[in-house]
C-alpha positions in Angstrom: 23.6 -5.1 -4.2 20.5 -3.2 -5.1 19.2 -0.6 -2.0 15.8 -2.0 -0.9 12.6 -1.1 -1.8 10.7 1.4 0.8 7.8 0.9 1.6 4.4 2.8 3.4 2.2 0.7 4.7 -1.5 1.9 5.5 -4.0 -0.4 6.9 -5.9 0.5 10.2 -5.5 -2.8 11.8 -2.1 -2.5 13.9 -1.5 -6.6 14.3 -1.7 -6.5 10.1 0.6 -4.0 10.0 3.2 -5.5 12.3 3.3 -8.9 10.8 3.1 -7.4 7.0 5.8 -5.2 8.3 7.8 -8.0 9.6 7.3 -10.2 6.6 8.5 -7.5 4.5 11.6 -6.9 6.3 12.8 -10.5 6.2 11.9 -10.3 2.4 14.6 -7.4 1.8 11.6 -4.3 1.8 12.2 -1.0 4.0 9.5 -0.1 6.0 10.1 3.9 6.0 6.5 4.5 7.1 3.1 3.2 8.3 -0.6 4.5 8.9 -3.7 3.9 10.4 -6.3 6.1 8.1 -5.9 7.6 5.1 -5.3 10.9 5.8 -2.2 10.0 7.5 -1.4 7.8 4.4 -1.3 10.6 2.4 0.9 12.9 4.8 3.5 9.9 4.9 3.7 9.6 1.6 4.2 13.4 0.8 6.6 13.4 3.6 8.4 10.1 2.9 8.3 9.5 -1.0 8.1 5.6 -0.8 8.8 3.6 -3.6 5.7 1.7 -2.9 2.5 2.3 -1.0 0.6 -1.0 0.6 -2.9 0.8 1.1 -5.9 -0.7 2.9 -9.4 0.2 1.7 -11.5 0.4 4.5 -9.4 2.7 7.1 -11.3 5.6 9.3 -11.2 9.3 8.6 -10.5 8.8 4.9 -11.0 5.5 2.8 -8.3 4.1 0.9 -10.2 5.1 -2.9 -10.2 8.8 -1.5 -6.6 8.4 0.0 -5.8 7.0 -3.8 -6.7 9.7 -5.7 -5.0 12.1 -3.4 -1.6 10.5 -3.6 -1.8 10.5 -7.5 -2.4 13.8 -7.6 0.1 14.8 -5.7 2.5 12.5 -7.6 1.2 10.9 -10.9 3.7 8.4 -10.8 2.5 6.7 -7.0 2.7 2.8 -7.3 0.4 1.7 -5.2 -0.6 -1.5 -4.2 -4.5 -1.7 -2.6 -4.9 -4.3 0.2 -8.5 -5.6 0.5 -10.8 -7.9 2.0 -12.9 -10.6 0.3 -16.2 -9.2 -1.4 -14.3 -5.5 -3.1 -14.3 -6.4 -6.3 -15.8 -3.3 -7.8 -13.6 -1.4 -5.5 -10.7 -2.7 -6.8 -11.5 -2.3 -10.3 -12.4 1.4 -9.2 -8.9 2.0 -7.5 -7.0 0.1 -10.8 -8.6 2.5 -13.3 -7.7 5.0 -11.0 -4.2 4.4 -11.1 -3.5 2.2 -8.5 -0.2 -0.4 -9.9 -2.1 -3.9 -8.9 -4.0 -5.5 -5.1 -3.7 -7.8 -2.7 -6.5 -9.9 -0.9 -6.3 -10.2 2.6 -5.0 -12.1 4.6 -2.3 -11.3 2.5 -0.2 -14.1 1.6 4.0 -12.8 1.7 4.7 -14.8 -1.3 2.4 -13.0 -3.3 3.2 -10.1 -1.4 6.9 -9.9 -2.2 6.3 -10.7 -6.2 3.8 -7.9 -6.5 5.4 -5.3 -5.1 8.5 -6.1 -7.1 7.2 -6.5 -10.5 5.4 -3.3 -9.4 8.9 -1.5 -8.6 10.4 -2.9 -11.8 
């Protein structure tokens, strides 16, 4: 059997990140990390090299765009995987030429969820 995906999940509100997390387990993903801004997004993911990042937008001290580019510079080869709210369209296109891997529209729906983050893996 194939280990399972990690995964660091960023998004500022806690109840998202507890379901998301919980839907991820019971989908086969390892939740190795989680955060509630970006700049703590970016420390995880230097710290815990994640196979995939879940990354909010809209998160206090450091938006998800700035947290973005940071990660990728740090490693080139981040997948990441932008969560968003209705209406961030041009945000998203932003954060895809950037270098994020693909996005998810919240609320996020798991079945989506799980097929994105595995093509993004594969």
């Amino acid at each position: 059997m194939a280990s399972r995906i990690t995964v660091l999940l960023c998004d500022d509100s806690r109840a998202l990140r507890m379901l998301t997390a919980r839907q991820l387990t019971e989908c086969g993903f390892d939740v190795i990390g989680e955060a509630d801004n970006g700049l703590t997004a970016v420390s995880q993911y230097q710290a815990l090299k994640p196979e995939v990042v879940l990354l909010d937008l809209v998160m206090p001290h450091q938006d998800g765009k700035q947290a973005l580019r940071q990660i990728l510079d740090f490693d080139p080869k981040a997948r990441v995987v932008i969560l968003s709210s209705l209406g961030a369209q041009s945000d998203i296109e932003e954060c895809l030429r950037v270098g994020a891997k693909s996005y998810l529209q919240k609320p996020i729906d798991p079945e989506a969820m799980v097929r994105v983050l595995r093509e993004t893996v594969l």
